[in-house]
MARGULUM-982649 format. One record per residue: y, x, z of N, C-alpha, C, O in turn; residue in three letters. Coordinates in steps of 0.2 Angstrom, whole numbers, plus 2048, in hexadecimal, padded with zeros to 3 digits. Layout:
BEGIN
YXZYXZYXZYXZALA;...
# end
This chain:
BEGIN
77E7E98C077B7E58C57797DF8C37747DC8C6UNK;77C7DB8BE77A7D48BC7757D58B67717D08B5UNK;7757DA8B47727DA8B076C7D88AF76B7D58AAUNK;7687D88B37617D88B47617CF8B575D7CB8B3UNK;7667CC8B97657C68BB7647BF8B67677BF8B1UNK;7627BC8B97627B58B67677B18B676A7B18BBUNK;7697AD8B276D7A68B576E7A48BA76A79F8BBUNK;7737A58BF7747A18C676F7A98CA76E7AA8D0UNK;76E7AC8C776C7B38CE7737B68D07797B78CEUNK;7707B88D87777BA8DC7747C38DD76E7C48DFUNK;77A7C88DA7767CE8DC7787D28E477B7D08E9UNK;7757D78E47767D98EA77D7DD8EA77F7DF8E5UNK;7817DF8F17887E28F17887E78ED7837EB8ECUNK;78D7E68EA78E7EC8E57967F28E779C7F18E8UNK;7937F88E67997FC8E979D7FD8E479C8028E0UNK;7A37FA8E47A97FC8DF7AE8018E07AD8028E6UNK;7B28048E07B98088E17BC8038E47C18058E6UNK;7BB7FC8E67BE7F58E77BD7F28EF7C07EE8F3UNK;7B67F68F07B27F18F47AB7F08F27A87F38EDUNK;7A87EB8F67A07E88F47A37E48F37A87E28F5UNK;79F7E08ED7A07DC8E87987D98E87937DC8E8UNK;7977D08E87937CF8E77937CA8E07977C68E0UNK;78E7CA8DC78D7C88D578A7C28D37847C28D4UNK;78C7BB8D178A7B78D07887B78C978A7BC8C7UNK;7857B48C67837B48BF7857AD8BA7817A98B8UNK;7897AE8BA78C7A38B67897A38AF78779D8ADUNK;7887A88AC7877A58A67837AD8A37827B28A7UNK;7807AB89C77B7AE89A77C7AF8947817AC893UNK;77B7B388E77C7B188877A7B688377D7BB884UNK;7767B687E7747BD8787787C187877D7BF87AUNK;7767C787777C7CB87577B7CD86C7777CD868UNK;7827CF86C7837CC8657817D28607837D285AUNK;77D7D78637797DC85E7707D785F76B7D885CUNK;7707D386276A7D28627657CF85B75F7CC85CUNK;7687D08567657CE84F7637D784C7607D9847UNK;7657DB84F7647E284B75E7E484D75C7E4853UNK;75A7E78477537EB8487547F284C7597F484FUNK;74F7F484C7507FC84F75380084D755804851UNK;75380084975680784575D80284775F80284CUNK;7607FE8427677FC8447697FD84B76D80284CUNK;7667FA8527687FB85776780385B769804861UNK;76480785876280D85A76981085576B815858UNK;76B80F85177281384D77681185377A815856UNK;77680985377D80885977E80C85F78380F860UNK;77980C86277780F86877981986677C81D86AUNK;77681C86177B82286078282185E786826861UNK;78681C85A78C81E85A79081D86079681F861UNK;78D81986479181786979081C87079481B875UNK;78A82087278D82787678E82C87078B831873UNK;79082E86C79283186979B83586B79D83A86AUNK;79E82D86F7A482D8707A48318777A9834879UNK;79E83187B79D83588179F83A87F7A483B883UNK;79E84287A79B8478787A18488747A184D870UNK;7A68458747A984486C7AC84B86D7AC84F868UNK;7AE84E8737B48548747AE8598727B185F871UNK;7A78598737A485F87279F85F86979B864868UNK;7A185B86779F85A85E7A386085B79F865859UNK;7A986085B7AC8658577A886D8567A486E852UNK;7AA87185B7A587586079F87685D79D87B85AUNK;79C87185E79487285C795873856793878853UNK;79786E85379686F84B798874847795874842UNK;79E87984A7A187F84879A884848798887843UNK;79788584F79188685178B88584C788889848UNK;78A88084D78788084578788384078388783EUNK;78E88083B78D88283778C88B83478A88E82FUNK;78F88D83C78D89383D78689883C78589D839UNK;78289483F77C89583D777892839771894839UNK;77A88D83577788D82E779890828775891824UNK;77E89282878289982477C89F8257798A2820UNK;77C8A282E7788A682C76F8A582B76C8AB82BUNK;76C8A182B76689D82A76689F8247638A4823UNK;76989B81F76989C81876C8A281676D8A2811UNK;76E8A88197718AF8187768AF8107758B280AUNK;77B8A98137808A780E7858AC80D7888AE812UNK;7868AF80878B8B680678F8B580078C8B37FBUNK;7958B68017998B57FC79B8BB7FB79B8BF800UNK;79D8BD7F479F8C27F17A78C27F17AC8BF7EEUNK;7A98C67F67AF8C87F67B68C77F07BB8C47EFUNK;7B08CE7EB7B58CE7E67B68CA7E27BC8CA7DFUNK;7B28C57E07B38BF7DC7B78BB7DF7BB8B87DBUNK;7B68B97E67BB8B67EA7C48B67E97C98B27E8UNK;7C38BE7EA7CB8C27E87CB8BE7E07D08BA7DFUNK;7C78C07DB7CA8C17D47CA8B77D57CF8B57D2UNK;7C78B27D87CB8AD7D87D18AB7D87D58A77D5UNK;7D28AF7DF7DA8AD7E27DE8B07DC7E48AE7DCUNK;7DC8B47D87E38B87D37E48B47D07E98B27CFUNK;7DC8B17CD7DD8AD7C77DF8A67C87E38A37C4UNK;7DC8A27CE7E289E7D17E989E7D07EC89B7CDUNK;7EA8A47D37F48A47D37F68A47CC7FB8A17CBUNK;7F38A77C77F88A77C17F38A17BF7F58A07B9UNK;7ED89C7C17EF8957BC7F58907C07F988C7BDUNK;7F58917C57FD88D7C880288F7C680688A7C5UNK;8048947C48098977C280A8957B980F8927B7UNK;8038967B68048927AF80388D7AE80588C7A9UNK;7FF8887B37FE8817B080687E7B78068787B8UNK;80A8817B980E87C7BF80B8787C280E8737C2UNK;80487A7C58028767CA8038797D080687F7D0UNK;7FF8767D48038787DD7FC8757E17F88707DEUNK;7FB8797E87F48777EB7EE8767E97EB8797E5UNK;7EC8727ED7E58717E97E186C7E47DB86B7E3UNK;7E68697E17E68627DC7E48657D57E38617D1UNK;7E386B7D57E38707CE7DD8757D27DC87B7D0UNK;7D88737D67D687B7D37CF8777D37CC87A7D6UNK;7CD8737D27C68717CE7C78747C67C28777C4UNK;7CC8737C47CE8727BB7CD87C7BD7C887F7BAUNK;7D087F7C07D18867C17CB88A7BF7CA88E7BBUNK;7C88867C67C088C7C47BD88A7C07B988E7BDUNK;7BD8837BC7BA8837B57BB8877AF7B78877ABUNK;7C288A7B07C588D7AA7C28937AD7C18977A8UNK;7C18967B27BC89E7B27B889F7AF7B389C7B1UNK;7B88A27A97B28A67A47AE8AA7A67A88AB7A3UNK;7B18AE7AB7AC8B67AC7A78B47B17A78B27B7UNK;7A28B67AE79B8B57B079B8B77B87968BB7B7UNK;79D8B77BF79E8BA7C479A8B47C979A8AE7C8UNK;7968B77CD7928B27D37978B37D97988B87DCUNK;7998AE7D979E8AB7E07998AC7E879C8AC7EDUNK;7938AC7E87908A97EF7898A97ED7878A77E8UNK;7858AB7F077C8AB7F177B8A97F877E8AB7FDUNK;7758A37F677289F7FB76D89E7F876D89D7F2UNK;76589E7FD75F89B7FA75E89D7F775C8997F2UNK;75D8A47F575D8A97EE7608A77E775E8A97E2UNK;7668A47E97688A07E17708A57E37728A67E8UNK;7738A67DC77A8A67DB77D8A27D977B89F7D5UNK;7848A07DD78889A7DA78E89D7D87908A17DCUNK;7928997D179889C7CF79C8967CF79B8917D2UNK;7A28997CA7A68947CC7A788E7CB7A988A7CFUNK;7A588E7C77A28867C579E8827C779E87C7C5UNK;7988857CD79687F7D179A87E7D679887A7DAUNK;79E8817D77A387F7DE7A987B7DA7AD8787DEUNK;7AB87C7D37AF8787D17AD8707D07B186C7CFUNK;7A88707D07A48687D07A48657D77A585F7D9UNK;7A386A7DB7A48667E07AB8647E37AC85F7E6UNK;7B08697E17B88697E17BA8627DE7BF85F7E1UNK;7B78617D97B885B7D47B78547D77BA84F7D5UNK;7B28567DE7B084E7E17B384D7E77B28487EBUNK;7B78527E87BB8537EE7C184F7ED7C48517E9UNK;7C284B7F07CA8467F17CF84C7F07CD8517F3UNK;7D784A7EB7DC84E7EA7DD8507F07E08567F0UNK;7DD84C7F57E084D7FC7DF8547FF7E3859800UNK;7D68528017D38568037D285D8007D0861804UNK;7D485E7FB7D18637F67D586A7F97DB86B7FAUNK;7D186E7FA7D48748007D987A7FA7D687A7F5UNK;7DE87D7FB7E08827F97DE88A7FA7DC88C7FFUNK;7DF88D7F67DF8947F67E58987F67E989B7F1UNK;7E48987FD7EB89C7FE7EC8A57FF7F08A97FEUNK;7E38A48047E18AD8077DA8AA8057D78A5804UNK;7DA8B28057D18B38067CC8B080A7C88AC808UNK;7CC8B18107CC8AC8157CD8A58147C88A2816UNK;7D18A28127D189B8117CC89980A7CA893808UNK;7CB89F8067C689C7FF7C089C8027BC898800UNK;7BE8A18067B989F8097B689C80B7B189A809UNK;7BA8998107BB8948157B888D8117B5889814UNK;7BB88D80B7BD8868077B58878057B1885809UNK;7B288B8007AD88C7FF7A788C8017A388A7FDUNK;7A588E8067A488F80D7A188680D79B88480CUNK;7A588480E7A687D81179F87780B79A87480DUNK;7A287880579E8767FF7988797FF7948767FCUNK;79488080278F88080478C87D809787879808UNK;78F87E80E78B87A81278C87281278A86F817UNK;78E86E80D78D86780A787867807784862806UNK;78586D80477F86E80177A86F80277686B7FFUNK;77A87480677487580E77286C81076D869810UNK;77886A81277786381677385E81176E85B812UNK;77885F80C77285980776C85A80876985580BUNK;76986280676486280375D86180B75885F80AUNK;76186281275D86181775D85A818757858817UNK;76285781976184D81775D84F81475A854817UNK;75B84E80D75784980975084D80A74B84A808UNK;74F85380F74985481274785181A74284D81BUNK;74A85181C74A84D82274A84482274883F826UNK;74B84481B74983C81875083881B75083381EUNK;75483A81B75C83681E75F82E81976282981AUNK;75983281375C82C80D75982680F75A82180DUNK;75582681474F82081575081F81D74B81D820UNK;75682082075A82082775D81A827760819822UNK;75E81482D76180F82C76981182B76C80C829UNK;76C81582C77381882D77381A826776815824UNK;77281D82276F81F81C772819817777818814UNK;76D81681976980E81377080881477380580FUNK;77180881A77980581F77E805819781800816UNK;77E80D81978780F81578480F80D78880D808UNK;78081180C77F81080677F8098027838087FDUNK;77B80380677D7FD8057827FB8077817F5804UNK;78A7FB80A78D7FB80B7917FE8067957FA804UNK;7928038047968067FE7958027F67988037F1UNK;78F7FF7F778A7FD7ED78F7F77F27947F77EEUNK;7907F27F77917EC7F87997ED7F679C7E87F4UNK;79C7F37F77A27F17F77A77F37F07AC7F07EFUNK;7A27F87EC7A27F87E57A27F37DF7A37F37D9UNK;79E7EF7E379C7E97DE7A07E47E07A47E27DCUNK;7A27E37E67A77DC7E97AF7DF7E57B27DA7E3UNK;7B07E67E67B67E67DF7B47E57DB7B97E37D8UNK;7AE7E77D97AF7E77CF7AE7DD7CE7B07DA7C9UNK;7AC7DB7D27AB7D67D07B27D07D17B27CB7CEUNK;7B87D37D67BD7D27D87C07D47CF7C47D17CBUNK;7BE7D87CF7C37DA7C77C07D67C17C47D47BDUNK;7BB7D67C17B77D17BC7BA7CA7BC7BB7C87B6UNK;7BC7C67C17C07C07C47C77C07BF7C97BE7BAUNK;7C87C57C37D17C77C07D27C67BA7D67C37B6UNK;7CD7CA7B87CE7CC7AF7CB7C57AC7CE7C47A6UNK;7C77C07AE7C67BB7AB7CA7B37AC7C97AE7A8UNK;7CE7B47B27D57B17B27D57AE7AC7D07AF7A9UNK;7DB7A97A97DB7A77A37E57AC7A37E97AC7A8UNK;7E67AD7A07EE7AB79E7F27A979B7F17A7795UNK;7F97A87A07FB7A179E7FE7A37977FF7A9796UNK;80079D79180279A78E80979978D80C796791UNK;80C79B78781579878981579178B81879078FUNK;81078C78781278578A812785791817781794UNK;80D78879580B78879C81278A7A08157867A3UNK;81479279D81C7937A082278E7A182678D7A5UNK;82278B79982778779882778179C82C77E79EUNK;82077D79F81E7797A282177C7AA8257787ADUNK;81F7817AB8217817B38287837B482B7817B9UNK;82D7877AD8337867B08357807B083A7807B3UNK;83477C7AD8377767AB8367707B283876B7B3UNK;8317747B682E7717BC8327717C183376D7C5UNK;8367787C183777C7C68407827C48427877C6UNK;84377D7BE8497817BB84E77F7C38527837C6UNK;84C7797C68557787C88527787D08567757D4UNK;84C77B7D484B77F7DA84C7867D885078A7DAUNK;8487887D484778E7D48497937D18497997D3UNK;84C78F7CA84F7967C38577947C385A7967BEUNK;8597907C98647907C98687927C986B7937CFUNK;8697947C587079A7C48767977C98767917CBUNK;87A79C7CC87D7997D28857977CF8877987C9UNK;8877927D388F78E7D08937977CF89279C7D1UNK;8977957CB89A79C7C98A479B7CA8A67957C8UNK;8A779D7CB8AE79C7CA8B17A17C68AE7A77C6UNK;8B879E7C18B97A47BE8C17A37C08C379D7C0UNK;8C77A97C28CC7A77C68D27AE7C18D17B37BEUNK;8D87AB7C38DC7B17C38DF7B57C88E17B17CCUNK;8E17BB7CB8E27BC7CF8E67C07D18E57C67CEUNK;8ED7C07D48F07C77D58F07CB7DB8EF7C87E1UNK;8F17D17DB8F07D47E18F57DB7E08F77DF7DCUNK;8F67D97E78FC7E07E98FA7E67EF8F57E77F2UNK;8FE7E77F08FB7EB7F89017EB7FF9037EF803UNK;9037E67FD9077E48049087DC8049097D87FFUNK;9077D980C9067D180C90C7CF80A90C7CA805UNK;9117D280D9187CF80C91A7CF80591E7CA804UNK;9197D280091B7D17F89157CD7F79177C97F3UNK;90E7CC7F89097C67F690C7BF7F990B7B97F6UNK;9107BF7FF9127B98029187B67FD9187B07FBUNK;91F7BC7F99237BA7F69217B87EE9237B57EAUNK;91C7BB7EE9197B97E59167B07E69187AC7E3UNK;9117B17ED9117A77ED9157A37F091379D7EFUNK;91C7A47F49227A47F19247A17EA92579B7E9UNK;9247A77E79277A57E092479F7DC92779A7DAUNK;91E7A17DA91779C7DA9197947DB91978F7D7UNK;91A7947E091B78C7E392278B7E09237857E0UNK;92778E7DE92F78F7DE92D78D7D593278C7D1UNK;92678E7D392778D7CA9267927C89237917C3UNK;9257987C892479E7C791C79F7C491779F7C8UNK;91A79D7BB91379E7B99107A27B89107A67B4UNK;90A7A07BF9047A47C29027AA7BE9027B07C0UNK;9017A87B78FE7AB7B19047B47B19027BA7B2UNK;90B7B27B090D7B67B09107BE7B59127C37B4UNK;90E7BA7BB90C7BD7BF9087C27C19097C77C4UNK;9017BF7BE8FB7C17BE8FB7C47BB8F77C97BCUNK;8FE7C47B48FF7CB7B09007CF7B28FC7D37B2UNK;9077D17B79097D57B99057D87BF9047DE7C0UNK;9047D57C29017D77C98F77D87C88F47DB7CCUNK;8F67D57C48ED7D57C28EC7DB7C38F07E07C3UNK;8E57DC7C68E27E37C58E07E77BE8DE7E47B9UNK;8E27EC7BF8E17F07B98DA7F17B78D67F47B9UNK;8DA7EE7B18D27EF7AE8CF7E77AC8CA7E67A8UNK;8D47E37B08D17DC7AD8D37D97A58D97DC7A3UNK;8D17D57A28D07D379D8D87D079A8DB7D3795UNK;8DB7CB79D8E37C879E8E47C57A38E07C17A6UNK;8EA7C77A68ED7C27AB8EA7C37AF8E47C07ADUNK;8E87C67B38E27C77B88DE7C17B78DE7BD7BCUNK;8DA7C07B38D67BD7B38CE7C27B68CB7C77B4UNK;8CB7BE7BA8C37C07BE8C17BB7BD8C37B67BDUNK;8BA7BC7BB8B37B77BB8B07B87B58B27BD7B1UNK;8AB7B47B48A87B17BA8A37B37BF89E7B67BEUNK;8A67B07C78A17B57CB89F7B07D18A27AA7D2UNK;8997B27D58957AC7D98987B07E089A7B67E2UNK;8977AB7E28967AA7EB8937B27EE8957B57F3UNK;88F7B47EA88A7B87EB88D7C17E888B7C67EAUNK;8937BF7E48967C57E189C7C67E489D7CC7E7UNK;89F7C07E58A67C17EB8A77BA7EE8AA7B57EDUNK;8A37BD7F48A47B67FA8AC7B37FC8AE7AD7FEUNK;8AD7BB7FC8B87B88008BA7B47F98BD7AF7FBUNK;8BA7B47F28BE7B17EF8BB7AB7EC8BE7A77EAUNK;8B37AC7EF8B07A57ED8B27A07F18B179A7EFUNK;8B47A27F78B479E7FD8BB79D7FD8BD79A802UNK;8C07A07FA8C77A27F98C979A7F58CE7967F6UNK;8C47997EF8C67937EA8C378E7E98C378B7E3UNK;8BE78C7EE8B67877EF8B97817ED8B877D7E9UNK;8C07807F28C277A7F38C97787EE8CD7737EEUNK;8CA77C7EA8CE77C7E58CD7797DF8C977A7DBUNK;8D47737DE8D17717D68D37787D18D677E7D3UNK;8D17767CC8D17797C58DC77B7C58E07777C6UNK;8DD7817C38E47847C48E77837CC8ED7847CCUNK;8E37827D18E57807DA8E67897DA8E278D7D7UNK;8EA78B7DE8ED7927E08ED7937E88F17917EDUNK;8E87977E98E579A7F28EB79A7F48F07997F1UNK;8E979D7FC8F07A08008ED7A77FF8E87A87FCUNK;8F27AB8018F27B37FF8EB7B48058EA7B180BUNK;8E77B98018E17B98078E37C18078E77C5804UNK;8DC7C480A8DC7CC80A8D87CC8068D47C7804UNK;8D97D48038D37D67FD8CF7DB7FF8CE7DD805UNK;8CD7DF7F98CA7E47FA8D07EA7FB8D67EA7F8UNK;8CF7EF7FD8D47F87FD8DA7F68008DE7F97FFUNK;8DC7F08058E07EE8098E37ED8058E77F2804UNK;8E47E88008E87E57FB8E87DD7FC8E37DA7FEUNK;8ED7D97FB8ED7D27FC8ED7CF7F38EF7D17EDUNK;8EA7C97F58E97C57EE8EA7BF7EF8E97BC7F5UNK;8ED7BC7E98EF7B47E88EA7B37E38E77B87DFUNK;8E87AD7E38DF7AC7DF8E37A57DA8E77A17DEUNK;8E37A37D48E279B7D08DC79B7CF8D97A07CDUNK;8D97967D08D37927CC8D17907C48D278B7C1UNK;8D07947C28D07957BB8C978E7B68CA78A7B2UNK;8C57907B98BE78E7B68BA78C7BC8BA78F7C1UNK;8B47877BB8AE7877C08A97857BB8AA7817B6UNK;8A47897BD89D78B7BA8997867BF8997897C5UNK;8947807BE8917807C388A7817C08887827BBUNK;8867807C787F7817C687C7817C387D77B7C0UNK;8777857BE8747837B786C7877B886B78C7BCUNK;8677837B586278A7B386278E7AF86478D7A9UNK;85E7947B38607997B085B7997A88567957A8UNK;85D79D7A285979C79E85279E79F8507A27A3UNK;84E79A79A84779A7998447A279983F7A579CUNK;8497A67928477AB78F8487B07978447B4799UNK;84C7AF79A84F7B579E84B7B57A484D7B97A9UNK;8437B07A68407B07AB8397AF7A98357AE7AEUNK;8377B07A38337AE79E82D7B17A28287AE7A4UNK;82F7BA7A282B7BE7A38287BD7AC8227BC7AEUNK;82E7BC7AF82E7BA7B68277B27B88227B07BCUNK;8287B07B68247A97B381D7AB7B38187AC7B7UNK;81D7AD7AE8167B07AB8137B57AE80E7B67ACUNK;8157B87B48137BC7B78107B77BD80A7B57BDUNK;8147B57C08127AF7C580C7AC7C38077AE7C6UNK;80B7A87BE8057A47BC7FF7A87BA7F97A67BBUNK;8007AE7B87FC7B27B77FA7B37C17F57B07C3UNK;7FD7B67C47F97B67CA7F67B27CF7F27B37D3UNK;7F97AC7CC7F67A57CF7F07A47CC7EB7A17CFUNK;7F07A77C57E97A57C37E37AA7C57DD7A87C6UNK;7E57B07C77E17B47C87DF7B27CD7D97B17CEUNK;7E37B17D37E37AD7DA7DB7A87DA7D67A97DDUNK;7DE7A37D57D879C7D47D37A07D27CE79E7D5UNK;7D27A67CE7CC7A87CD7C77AC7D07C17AC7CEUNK;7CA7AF7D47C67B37DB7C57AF7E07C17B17E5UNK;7CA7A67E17C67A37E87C079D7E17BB7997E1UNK;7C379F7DE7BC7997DB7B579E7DA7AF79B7DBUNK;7B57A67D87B07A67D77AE7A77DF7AB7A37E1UNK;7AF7AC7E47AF7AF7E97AC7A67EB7A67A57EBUNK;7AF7A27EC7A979B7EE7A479B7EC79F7997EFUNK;7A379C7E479E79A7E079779F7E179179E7DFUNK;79B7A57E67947AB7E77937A57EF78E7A57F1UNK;7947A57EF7947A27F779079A7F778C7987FCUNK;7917977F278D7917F27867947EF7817927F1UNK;7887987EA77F79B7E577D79C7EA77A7987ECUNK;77E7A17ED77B7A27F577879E7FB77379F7FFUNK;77C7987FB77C79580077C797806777797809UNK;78379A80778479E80D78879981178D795810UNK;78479981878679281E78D79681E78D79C81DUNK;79479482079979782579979382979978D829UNK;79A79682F79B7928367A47948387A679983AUNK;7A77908387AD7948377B179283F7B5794842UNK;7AD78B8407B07898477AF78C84E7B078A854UNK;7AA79384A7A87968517AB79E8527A97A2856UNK;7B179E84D7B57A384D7BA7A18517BE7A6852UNK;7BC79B8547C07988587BD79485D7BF790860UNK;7B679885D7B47948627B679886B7BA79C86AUNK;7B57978707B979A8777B179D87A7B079F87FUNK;
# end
């Protein structure tokens, strides 16, 4: 109803599911296809009632394809069909492939001279339908499982054929939808290969470069964490862990104890370590506040076992070596370089161009 009005135009009652409604006009403004020629704006206007019809496209086009099959009096040769599927099954069986990811390679290896299908007075074998198999997505690529579905698949690579050959008389290559995606696809070819051309002309870094940035970045970023290294004994009841620290305090040496009582498998004396906060949080936090030979209170362990802990050693914070992050480094730099090199060139096509960006009209209201 406003459509037609002007700025500040009032229209007449309007009947809604709501009521009459009447329409002021406040504001005015292009709309945002109004830079498209005809053919642009005439494609819009197809894809967008296309959505109306969308439940009856399927349908039609089975319909079709129906009737161009028989228009072109498309006939496939049965027996050849059969002698595919045989030959199919024993090439999966000998090469261990599975679906349809193998049978382009399949029908190329068929030798015997057999016409698969006549259309347009021409015969086709296997090999023209294995080139087409060839350009089909692994995804896509149909199996032969029945007779019926080889045809089907077959079948299908016809009338892609059919359709080419009617496009390019119909003049579809010189259609704005056409010239659209084609342009659109060369645009999107070249914007990668030119994104990889960037990449690859990166520069890479240098050992000095690595050595320079660990040496920037050893004691935020490459620090080995503080380490303790402890002796420990452990038993499986609190009450004999309470009388061993007990003894401990009475003079009884730790070391000796620890022998006896140590986990089985440690080096002497139940000696552990060294290990981070991050390997065993209870025993780090067991001995933080500990001088060097200071002895915990009995805590709990692991398998419901109790431990008495000494302070053996502290390891504190260091970086980590050069050699051991070298690779890590150099990876880094290298992506930051590639980084620099796709926003410097990608500006550089943009200034050659002198392309305006208007950028504060992306946030404009």
């Amino acid at each position: 109803a406003a459509f037609v009005l002007e700025r500040g135009g009032v229209s007449s009652p309007v009947l809604t599911n709501f009521g009459y409604h009447i329409i002021l006009v406040s504001d005015v403004r292009p709309s945002d296809n109004r830079f498209m020629d005809d053919s642009a704006y005439e494609n819009l206007i197809i894809n967008i009632t296309k959505n109306s019809i969308r439940d009856m496209l399927r349908p039609a086009a089975i319909k079709y394809d129906q009737n161009i099959v028989e228009e072109n009096n498309v006939v496939f040769n049965l027996d050849a069909v059969r002698e595919i599927l045989r030959s199919y099954d024993r090439f999966q069986k000998d090469s261990s492939l599975s679906g349809g990811s193998a049978s382009f390679s399949f029908l190329e290896t068929i030798s015997t001279p057999i016409i698969v299908c006549v259309y347009g007075n021409k015969g086709y074998g296997p090999k023209w339908f294995a080139q087409r198999l060839k350009r089909t997505p692994s995804s896509r690529r149909p199996k032969f499982e029945s007779e019926d579905a080889a045809v089907a698949a077959l079948k299908t690579f016809v009338l892609q054929d059919i359709a080419v050959k009617r496009g390019f008389q119909a003049g579809v290559d010189s259609s704005f939808s056409y010239r659209w995606k084609v342009n659109d696809m060369v645009s999107d070819l070249l914007y990668d290969a030119y994104l990889k051309h960037l990449v690859n002309i990166a520069p890479r870094p240098d050992s000095s470069s690595v050595r320079e940035y660990y040496n920037s970045n050893k004691y935020e970023k490459y620090l080995e964490d503080e380490k303790y290294t402890v002796r420990e004994i452990r038993v499986s009841n609190r009450s004999f862990a309470d009388s061993l620290l007990t003894e401990i305090g009475a003079g009884v040496a730790f070391s000796s104890l620890a022998k006896k009582h140590g986990v089985v498998g440690q080096v002497e004396e139940g000696l552990y370590g060294p290990f981070s906060k991050k390997q065993n949080s209870k025993y780090f936090d067991a001995v933080s506040s500990l001088e060097i030979n200071g002895i915990s209170p009995v805590i709990a362990s692991t398998n419901n076992s109790f431990a008495i802990i000494q302070l053996v050693e502290k390891i504190p914070e260091k970086p980590i070596d050069l050699e051991s992050v070298f690779v890590q480094i150099e990876s880094l730099l290298t992506k930051e370089e590639q980084e620099n090199s796709k926003a410097l060139g990608l500006a550089g096509l943009i200034e050659k161009y002198s392309v305006n960006r208007s950028v504060s009209l992306l946030y404009k209201k």
